[in-house]
C-alpha positions as CSV (number, residue, x, y, z in Angstrom):
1,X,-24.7,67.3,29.4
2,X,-23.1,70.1,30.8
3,X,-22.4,70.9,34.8
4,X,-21.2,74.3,36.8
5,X,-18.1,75.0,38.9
6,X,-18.3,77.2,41.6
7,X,-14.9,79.2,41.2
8,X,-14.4,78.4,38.0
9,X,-12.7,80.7,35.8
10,X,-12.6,78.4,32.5
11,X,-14.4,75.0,31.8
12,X,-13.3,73.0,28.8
13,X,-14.2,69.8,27.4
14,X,-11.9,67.4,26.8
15,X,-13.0,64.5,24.5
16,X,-10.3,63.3,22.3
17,X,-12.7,60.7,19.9
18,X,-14.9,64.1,18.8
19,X,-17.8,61.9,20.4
20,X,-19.5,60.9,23.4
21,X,-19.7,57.2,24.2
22,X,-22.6,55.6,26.7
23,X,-22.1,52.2,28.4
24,X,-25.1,50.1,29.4
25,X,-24.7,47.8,32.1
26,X,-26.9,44.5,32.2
27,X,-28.7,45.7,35.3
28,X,-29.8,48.7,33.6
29,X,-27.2,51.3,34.6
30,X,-26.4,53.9,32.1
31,X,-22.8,55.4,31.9
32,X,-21.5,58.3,30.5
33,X,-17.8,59.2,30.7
34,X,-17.0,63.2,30.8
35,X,-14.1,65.0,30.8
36,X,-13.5,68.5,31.6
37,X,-10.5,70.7,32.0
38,X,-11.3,73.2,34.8
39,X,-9.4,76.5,36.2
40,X,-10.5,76.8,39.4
41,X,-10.2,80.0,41.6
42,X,-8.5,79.6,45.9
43,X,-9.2,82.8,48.3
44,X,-5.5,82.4,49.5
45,X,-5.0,83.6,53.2
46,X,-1.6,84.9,53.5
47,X,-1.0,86.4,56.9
48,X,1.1,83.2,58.2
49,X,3.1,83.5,55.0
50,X,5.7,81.3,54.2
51,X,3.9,79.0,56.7
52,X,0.6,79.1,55.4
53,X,-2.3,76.6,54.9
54,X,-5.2,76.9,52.0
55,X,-8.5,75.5,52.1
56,X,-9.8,75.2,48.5
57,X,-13.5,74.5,48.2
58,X,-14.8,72.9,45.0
59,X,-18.5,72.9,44.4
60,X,-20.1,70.7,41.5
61,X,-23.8,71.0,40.4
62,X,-26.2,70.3,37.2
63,X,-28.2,73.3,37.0
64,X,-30.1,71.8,34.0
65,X,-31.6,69.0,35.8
66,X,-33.7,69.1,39.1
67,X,-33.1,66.6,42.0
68,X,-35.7,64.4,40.3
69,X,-33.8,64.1,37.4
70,X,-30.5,64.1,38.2
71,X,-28.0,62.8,41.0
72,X,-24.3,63.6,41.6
73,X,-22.7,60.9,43.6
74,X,-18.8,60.7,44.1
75,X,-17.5,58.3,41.7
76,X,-14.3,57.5,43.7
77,X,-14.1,56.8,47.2
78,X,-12.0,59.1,49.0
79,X,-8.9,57.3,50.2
80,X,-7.0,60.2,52.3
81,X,-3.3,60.7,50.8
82,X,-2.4,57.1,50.0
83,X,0.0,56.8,46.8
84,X,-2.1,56.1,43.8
85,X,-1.5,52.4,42.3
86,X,-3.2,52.2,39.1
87,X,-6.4,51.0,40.9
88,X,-9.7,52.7,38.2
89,X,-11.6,52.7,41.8
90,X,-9.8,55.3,42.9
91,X,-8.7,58.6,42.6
92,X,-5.5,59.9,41.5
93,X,-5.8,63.3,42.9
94,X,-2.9,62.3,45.7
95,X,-0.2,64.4,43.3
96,X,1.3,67.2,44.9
97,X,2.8,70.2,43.0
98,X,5.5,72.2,43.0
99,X,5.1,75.0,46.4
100,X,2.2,73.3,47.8
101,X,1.6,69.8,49.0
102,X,-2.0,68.3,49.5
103,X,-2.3,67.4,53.0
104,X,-6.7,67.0,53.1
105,X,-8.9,66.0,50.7
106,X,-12.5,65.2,51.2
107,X,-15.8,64.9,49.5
108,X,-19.8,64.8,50.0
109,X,-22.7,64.9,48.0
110,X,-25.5,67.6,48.8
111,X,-28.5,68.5,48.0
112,X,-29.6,72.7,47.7
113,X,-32.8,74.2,46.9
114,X,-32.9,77.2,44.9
115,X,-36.4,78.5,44.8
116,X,-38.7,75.8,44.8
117,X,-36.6,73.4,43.5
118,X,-34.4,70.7,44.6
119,X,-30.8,70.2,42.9
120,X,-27.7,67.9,43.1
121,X,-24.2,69.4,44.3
122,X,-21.0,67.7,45.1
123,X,-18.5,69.6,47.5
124,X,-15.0,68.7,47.8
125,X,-12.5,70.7,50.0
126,X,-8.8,70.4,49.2
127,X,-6.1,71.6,51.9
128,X,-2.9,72.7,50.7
129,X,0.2,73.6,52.8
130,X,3.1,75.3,51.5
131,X,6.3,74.6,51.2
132,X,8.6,76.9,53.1
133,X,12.7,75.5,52.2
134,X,12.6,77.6,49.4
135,X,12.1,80.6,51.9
136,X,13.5,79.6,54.7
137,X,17.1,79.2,53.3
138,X,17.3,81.7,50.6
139,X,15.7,84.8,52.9
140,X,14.9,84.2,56.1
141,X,18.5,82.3,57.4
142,X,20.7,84.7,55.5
143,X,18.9,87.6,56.5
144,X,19.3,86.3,60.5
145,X,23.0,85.8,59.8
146,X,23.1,89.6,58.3
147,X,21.7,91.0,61.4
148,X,23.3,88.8,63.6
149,X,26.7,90.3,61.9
150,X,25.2,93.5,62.2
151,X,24.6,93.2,66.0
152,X,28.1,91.6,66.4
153,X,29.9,94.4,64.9
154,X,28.1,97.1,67.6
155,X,30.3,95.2,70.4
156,X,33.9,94.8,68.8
157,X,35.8,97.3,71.1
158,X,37.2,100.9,69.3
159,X,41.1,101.8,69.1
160,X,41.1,104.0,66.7
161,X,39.3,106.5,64.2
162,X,39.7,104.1,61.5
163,X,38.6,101.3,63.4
164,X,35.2,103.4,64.0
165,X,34.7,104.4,60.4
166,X,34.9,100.5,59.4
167,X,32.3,99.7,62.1
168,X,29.9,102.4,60.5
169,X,30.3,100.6,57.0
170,X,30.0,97.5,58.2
171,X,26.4,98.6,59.4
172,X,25.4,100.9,56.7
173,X,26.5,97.8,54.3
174,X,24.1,94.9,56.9
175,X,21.7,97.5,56.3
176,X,21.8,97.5,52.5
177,X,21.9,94.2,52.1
178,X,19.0,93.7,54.1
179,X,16.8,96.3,51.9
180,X,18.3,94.4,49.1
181,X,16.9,91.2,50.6
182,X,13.4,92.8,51.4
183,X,12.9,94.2,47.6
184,X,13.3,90.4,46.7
185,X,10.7,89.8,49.2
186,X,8.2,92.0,48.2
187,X,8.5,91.0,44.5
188,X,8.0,87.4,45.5
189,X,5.2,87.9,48.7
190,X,1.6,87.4,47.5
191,X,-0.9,90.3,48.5
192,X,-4.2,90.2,50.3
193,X,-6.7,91.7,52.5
194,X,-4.8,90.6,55.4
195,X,-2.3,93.2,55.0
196,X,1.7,92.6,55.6
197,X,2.1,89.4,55.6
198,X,4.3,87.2,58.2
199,X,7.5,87.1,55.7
200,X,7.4,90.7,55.4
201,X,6.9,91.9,59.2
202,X,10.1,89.4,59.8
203,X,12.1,91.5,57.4
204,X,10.7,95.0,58.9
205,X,11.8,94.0,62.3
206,X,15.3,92.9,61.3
207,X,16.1,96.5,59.3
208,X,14.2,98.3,62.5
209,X,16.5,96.6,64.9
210,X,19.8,96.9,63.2
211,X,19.3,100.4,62.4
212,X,17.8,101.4,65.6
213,X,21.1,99.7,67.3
214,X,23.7,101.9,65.1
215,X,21.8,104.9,66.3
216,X,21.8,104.4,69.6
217,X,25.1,103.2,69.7
């Protein structure tokens, strides 16, 4: 028995024993245990990037089998984001990973009609929410500080020629370390329809300010 994933780029079978194994309940209930490793495909949305939320969709059906024949129904209750403890009634899809953290999780069983016929479908939805330290401390406060330096060094007061040509090197250098700063960014910023994303139009703004502040002054 095989089923299809909606966004799926690879489904694999995972069935250590080589063999499949049926339970039979005393009330007549047949079980059959099957496990799949899936590589599932997220439209990210990145125009609030670092600070951006994902809604994954996950859709489950058996296209081999009519309503008639077959049923999905969701095995484990959905519990929100409660640790997992061991319990087989429930779910250990809690987990987090490493940039994104699960923050909605949620399940219902469907029914869809293609053509003339009735099918079973599962659809979960999964919300992730990044994770923005790493960002946060490594670009965005050291690039505030750069252009706050930058902005600072405008104002110092001018005795002398040497004075001045310090002051012009201290911005030309802000301004280097910025672009520096922004080719980090770009190598790291994911890309989508949405155009520049949030990340990216905070950098533009700093190295448009600063420089437009050394010209005019």
């Amino acid at each position: 028995m095989g089923f299809t994933s909606y966004y799926s780029l690879e489904i694999e079978s995972i069935n250590p024993m080589g063999y499949d194994v049926v339970r039979i309940i005393n009330n007549g209930e047949v079980r059959l245990g099957l496990k799949y490793n899936v590589d599932l495909t997220c439209i990210m949305e990145i125009g609030d990037f670092p600070f951006d939320t994902q809604d994954c969709p996950i859709i489950i059906s058996l296209w081999s089998y009519n309503y008639s024949e077959a049923v999905l129904h969701l095995r484990y209750p959905i519990v929100g984001l409660a640790p997992y403890n061991g319990d087989p009634e429930y779910a250990p899809v809690m987990g987090n990973i490493s940039e994104f953290e699960i923050v909605t999780y949620s399940g219902t069983e469907l029914m869809t009609t293609i053509g003339h016929n009735p099918y079973s479908e599962l659809h979960y939805s999964i919300g992730l929410k990044r994770r923005p330290a790493y960002y946060v401390f490594v670009m965005l406060i050291p690039s505030y500080l750069l252009t706050s330096l930058c902005i600072i060094g405008i104002f110092t007061p001018n005795s002398n020629m040497n004075e001045r040509n310090e002051k012009v090197t201290l911005g030309l250098t802000t301004l280097l370390s910025m672009t520096l700063i922004l080719n980090i960014v770009a190598d790291q910023m994911p890309k989508g329809r949405e155009g520049l994303a949030l990340l990216g139009k905070y950098f533009l703004e700093l190295i448009c300010f600063g420089g437009l502040k050394w010209t005019i002054r």
